[in-house]
C-alpha distance (Angstrom), angle and dihedral (degrees) to the residues before:
residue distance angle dihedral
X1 . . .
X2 4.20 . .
X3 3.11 124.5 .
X4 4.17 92.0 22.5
X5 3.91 126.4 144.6
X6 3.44 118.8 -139.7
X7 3.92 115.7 -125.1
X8 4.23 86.9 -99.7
X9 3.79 87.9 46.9
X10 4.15 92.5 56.6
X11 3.72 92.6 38.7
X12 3.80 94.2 58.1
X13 3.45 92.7 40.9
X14 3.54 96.4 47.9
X15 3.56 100.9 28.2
X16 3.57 88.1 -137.6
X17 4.05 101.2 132.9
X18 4.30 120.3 -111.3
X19 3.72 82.4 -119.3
X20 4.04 92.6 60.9
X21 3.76 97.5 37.6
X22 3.39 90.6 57.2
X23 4.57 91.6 50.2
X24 3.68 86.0 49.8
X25 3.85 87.0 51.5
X26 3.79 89.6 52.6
X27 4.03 88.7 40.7
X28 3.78 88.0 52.5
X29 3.71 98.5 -114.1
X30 3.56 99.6 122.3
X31 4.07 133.5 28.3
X32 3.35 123.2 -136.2
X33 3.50 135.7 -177.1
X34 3.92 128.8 -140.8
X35 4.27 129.1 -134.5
X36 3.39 121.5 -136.5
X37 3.99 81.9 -96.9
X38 3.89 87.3 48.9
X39 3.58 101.4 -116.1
X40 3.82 110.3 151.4
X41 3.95 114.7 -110.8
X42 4.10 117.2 -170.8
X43 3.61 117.7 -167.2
X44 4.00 117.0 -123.7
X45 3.64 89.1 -96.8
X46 3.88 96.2 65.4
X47 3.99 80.4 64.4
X48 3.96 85.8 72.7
X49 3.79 98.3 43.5
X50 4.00 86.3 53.0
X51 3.72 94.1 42.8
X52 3.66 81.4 55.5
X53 3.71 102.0 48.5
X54 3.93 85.0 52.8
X55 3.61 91.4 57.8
X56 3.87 101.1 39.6
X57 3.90 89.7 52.1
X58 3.95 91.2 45.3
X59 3.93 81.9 60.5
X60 3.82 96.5 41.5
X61 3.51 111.1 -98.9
X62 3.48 117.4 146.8
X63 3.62 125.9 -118.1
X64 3.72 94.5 -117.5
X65 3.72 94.9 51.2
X66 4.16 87.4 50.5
X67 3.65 89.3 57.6
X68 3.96 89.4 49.0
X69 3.83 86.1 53.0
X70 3.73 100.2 40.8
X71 3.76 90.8 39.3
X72 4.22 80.1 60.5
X73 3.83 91.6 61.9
X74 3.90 117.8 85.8
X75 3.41 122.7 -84.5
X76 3.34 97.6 -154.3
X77 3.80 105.7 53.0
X78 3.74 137.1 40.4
X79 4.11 96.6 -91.7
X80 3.40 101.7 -109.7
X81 4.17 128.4 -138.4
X82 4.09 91.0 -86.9
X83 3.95 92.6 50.6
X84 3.69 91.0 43.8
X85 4.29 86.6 48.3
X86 3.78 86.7 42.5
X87 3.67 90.7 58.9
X88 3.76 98.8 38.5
X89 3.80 90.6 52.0
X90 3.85 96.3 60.2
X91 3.66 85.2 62.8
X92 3.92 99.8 55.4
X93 3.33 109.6 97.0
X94 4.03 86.6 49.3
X95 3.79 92.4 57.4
X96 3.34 87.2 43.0
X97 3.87 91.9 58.2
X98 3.71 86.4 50.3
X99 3.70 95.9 52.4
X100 4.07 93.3 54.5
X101 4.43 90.3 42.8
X102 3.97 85.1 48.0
X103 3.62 93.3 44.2
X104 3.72 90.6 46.3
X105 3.91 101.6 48.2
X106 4.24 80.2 45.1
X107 3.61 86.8 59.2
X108 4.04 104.0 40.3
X109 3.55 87.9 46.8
X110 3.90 95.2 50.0
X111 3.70 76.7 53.7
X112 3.34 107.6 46.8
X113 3.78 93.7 47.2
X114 3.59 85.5 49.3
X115 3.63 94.4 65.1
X116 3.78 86.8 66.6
X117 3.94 90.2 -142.1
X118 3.60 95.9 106.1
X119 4.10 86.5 -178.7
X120 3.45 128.9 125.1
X121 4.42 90.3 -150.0
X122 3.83 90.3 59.0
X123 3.81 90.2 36.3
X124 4.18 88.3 58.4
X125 4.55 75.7 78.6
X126 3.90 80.9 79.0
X127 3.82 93.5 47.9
X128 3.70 111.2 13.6
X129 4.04 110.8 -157.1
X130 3.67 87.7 -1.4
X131 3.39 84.7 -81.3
X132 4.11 95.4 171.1
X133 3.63 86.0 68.4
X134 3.85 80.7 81.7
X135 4.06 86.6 71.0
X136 3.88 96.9 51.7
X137 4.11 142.3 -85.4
X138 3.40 117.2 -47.0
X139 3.64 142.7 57.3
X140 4.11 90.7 -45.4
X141 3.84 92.4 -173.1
X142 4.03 94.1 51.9
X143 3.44 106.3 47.1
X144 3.66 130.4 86.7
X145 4.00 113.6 -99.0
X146 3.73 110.0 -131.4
X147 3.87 119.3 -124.0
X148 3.83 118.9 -54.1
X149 3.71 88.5 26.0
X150 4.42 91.3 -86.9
X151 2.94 107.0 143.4
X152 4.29 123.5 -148.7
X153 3.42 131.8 -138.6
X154 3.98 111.9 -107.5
């Protein structure tokens, strides 16, 4: 096994604790291999695929749909840049949706703390009677409207 890292090894240079690195070993997000004395041994490709697990979950993707993308990439062969853009690209137009909420609950609360009230009775101007909670749970205001402007119960 050349050319391995030792569970320590891809921890520090991850930052990705032991702990984790061995869950997304039982998840099937990483491979390792095992030494005669059964110490784990990744090869310096399972540094990518953790480096990407990092960065999909820091932009809300759940571990289950990570495993569905990784589990796309060949097993074979170290993926290469196009199967790693491949796979990024299907979930564009879902970062992009998180971009515009982000930048919209950025700017309401820039607004909102603006006001200088800071108080939910004076607040009740923006929804009188709490009469959103006619349109379903949730933060009514924040999240996206479906088609034709209906919107569903969460």
């Amino acid at each position: 096994m050349q050319d391995s890292l030792t569970i320590g090894e891809l921890a520090a240079r991850s930052g990705v604790a032991p702990s984790a690195l061995r869950y997304y070993e039982r998840l099937g997000l990483v491979r390792a291999e095992r030494t005669g004395g059964n110490q784990r041994r990744y090869a310096r490709s399972e540094l990518r695929r953790v480096s990407f697990i990092r960065i999909a979950q820091q932009v809300g993707v759940s571990l289950d749909e990570i495993r569905a993308a990784l589990e796309s990439l060949p097993a074979s062969r170290t993926p290469t840049a196009s199967d790693w853009a491949e796979l990024s690209a299907s979930w564009r137009s879902r970062l992009d949706e998180r971009i515009r909420l982000l930048s919209k609950l950025r700017d309401d609360l820039d607004g909102c703390i603006g006001c200088g009230c800071l108080s939910l009775q004076r607040c009740t101007l923006y929804n009188p009677d709490d009469s959103l909670a006619a349109e379903g749970t949730g933060p009514r205001l924040m999240l996206p409207r479906p088609p034709g402007g209906a919107v569903t119960p969460s």
